[in-house]
TORPAMI-559329 format. One record per residue (C-alpha): residue number from 1; x, y, z; residue in three letters; chain. Coordinates in steps of 0.1 Angstrom, whole numbers, plus 2048, in hexadecimal, padded with zeros to 3 digits. Last residue first. Layout:
<nodes>
{num=NUM xx=X yy=Y zz=Z residu=ALA chaine=A}
...
</nodes>
This chain:
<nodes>
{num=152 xx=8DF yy=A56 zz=75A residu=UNK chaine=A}
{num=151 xx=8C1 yy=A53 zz=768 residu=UNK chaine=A}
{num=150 xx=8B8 yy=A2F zz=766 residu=UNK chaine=A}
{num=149 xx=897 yy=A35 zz=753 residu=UNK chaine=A}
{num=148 xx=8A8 yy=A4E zz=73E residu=UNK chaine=A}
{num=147 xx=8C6 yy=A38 zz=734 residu=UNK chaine=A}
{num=146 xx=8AB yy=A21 zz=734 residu=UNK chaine=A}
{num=145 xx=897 yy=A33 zz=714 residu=UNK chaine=A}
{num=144 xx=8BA yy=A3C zz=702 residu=UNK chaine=A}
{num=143 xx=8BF yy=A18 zz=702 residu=UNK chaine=A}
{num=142 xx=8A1 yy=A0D zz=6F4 residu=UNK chaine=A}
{num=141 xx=8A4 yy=A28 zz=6DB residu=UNK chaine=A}
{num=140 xx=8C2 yy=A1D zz=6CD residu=UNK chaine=A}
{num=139 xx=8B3 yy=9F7 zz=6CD residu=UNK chaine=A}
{num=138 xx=8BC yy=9DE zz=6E7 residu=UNK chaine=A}
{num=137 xx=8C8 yy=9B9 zz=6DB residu=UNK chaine=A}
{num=136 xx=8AC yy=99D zz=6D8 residu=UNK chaine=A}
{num=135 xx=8AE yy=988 zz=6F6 residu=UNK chaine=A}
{num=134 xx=8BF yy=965 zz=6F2 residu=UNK chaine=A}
{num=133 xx=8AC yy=940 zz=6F2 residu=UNK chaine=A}
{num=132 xx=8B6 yy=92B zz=709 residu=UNK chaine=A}
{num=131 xx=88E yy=923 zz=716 residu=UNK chaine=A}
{num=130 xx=885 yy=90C zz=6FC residu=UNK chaine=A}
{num=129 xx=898 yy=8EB zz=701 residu=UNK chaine=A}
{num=128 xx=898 yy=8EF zz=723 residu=UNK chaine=A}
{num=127 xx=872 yy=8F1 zz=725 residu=UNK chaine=A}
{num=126 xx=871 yy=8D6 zz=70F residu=UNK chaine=A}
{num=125 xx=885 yy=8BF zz=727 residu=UNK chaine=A}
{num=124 xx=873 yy=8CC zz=749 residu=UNK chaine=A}
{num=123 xx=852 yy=8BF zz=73A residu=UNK chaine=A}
{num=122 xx=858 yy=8A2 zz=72B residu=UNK chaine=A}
{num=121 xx=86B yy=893 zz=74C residu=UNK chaine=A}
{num=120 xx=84B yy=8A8 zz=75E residu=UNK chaine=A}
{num=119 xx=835 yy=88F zz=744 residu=UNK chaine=A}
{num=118 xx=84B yy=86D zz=74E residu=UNK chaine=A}
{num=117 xx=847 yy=873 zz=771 residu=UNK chaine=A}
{num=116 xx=824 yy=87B zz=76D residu=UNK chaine=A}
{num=115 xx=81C yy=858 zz=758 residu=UNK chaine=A}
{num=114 xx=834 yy=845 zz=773 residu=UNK chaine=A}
{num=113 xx=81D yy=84E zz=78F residu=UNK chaine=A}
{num=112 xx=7FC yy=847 zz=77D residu=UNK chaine=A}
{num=111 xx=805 yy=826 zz=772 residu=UNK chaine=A}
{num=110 xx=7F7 yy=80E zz=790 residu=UNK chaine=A}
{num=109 xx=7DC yy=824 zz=790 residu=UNK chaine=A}
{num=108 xx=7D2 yy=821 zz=769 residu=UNK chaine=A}
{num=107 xx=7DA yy=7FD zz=76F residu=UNK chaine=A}
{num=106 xx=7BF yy=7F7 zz=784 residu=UNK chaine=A}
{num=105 xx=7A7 yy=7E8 zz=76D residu=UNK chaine=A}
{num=104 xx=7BE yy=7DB zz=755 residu=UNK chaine=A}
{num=103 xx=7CE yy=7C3 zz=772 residu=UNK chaine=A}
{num=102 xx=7E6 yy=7C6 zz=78A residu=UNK chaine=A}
{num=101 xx=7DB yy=7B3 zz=7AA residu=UNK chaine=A}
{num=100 xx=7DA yy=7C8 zz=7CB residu=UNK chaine=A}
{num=99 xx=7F1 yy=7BE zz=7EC residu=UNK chaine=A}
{num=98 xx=7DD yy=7BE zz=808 residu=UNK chaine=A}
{num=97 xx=7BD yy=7B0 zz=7F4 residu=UNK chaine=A}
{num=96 xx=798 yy=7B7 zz=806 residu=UNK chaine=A}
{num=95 xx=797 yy=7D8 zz=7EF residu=UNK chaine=A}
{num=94 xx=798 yy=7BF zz=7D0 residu=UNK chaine=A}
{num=93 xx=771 yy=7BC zz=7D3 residu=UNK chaine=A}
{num=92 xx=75F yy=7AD zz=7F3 residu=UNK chaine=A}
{num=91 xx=74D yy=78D zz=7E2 residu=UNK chaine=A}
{num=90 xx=761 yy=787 zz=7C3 residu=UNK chaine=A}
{num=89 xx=780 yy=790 zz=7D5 residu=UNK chaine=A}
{num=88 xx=774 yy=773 zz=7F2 residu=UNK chaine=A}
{num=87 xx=770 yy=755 zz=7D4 residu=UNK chaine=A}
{num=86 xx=791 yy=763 zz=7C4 residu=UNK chaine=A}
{num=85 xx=7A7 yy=75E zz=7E6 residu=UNK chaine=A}
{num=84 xx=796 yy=73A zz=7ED residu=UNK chaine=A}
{num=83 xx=79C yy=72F zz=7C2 residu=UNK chaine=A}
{num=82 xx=7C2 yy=73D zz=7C6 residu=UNK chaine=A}
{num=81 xx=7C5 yy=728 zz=7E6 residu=UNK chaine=A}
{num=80 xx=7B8 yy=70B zz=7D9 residu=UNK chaine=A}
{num=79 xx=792 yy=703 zz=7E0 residu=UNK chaine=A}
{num=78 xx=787 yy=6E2 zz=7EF residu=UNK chaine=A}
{num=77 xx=76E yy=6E8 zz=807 residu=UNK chaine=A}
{num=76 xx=785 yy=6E6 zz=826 residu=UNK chaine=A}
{num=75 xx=799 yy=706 zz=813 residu=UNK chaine=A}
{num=74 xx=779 yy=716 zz=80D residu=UNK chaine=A}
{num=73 xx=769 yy=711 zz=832 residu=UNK chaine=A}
{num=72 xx=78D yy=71F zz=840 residu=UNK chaine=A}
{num=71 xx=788 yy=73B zz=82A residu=UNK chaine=A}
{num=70 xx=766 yy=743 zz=839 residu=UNK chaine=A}
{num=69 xx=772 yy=740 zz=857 residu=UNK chaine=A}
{num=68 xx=78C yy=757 zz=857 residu=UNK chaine=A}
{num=67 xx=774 yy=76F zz=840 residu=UNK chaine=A}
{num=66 xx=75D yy=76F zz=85F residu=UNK chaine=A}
{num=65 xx=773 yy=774 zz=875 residu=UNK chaine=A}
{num=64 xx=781 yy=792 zz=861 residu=UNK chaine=A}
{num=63 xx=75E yy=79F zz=863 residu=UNK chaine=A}
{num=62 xx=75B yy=79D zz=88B residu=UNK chaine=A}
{num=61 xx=77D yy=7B4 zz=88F residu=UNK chaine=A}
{num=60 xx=79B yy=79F zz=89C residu=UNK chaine=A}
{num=59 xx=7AF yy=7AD zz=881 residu=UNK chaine=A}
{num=58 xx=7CF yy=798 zz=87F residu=UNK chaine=A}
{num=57 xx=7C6 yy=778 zz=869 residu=UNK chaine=A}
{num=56 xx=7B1 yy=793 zz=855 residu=UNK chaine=A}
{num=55 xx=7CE yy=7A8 zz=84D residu=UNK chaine=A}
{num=54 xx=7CF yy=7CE zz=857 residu=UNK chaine=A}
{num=53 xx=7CE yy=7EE zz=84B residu=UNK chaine=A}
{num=52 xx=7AC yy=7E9 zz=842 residu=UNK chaine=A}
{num=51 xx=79C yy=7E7 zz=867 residu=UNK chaine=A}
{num=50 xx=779 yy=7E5 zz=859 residu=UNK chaine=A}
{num=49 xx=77D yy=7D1 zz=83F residu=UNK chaine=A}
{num=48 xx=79D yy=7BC zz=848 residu=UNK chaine=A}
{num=47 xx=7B1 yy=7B8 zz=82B residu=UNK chaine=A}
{num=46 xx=7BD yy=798 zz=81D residu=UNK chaine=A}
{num=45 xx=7DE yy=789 zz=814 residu=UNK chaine=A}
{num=44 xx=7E6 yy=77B zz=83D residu=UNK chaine=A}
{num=43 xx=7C7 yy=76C zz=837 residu=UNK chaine=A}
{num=42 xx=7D5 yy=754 zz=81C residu=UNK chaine=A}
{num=41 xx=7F2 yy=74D zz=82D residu=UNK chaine=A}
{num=40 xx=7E1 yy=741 zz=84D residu=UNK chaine=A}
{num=39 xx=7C8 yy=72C zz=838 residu=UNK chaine=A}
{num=38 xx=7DE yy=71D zz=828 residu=UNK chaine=A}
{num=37 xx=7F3 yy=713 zz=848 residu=UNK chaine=A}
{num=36 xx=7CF yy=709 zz=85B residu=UNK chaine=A}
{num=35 xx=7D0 yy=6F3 zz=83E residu=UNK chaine=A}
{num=34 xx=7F1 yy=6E4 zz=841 residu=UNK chaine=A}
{num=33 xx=7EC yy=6E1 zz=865 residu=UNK chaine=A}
{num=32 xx=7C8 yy=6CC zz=85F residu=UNK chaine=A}
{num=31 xx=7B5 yy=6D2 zz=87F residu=UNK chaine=A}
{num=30 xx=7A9 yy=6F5 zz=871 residu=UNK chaine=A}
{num=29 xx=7AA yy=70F zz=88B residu=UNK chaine=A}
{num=28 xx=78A yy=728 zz=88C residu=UNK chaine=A}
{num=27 xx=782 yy=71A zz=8B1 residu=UNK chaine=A}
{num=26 xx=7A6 yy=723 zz=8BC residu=UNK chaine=A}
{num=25 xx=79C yy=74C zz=8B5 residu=UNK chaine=A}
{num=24 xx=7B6 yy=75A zz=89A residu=UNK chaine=A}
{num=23 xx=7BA yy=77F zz=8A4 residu=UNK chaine=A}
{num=22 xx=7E2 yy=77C zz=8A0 residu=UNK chaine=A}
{num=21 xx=7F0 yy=796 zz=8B6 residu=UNK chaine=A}
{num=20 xx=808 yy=7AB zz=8A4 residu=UNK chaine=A}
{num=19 xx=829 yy=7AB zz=8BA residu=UNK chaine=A}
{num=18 xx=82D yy=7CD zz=8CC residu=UNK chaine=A}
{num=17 xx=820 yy=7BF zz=8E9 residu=UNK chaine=A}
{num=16 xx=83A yy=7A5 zz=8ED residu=UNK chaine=A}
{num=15 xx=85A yy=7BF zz=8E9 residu=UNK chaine=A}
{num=14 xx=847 yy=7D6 zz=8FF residu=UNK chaine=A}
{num=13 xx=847 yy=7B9 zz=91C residu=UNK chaine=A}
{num=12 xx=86D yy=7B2 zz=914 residu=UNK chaine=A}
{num=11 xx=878 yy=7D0 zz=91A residu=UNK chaine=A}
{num=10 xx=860 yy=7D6 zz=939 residu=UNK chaine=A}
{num=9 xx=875 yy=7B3 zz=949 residu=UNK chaine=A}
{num=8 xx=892 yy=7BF zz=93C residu=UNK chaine=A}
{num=7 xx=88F yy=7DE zz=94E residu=UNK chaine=A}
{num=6 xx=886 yy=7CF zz=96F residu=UNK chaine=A}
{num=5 xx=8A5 yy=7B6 zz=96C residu=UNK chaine=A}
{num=4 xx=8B7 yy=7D3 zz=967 residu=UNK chaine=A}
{num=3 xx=8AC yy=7E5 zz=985 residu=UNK chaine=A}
{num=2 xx=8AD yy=7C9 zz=99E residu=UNK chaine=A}
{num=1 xx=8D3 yy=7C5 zz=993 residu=UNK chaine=A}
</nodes>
């Protein structure tokens, strides 16, 4: 009985540590819920800097405090949440996004897997086309000539 309680008990413990930690300090909180909400969402969008595989409302790297704050001052300022996420991609580039916009600029990426899918498709369909083609029938002397190479 000791035994299981023990294991649920380290069960339990892993279970909370493999939770992401959220590396929102209290003194970044906005008093408005439905702000601090925004805000929440918003980070949750953007990439930490230095950590990059990771969200700024996660990373508790100095940088991504700083962009917490710094969308908590645009959200308090006025700014929508489109206006708060456009005002930080001008600043840090489209890097800082989780989840890339499509646009002209990276479309060519974006593309790039389909455009060689479509060119082996191309590929392996010509080559099938052209490869059935039967060998020309051996001459008399031809034959004589491997008769002689085979030995016989």
């Amino acid at each position: 009985m000791r035994t299981a309680r023990a294991m649920l008990a380290a069960l339990a413990l892993l279970c909370a540590a493999a939770m992401p930690a959220l590396a929102v300090r209290p003194d970044e909180m906005l008093a408005d819920p439905a702000l601090e909400a925004r805000a929440r969402a918003i980070s949750a969008e953007l990439r930490c800097m230095v950590c990059q595989n990771q969200s700024i409302d996660d990373s508790d790297a100095d940088l991504a405090h700083d962009l917490r704050v710094l969308v908590r001052e645009r959200l308090t300022a006025g700014d929508t949440d489109a206006q708060a996420i456009d005002f930080i991609v001008a600043r840090y580039g489209e890097f800082v996004l989780l989840k890339p916009r499509f646009s002209a600029r990276n479309a060519l990426l974006w593309g790039t897997p389909l455009l060689i899918l479509l060119a082996g498709g191309v590929f392996l369909v010509l080559r099938g086309r052209g490869g059935g083609g039967k060998a020309a029938p051996l001459t008399g002397e031809e034959r004589e000539r491997l008769k002689d190479i085979l030995g016989e």
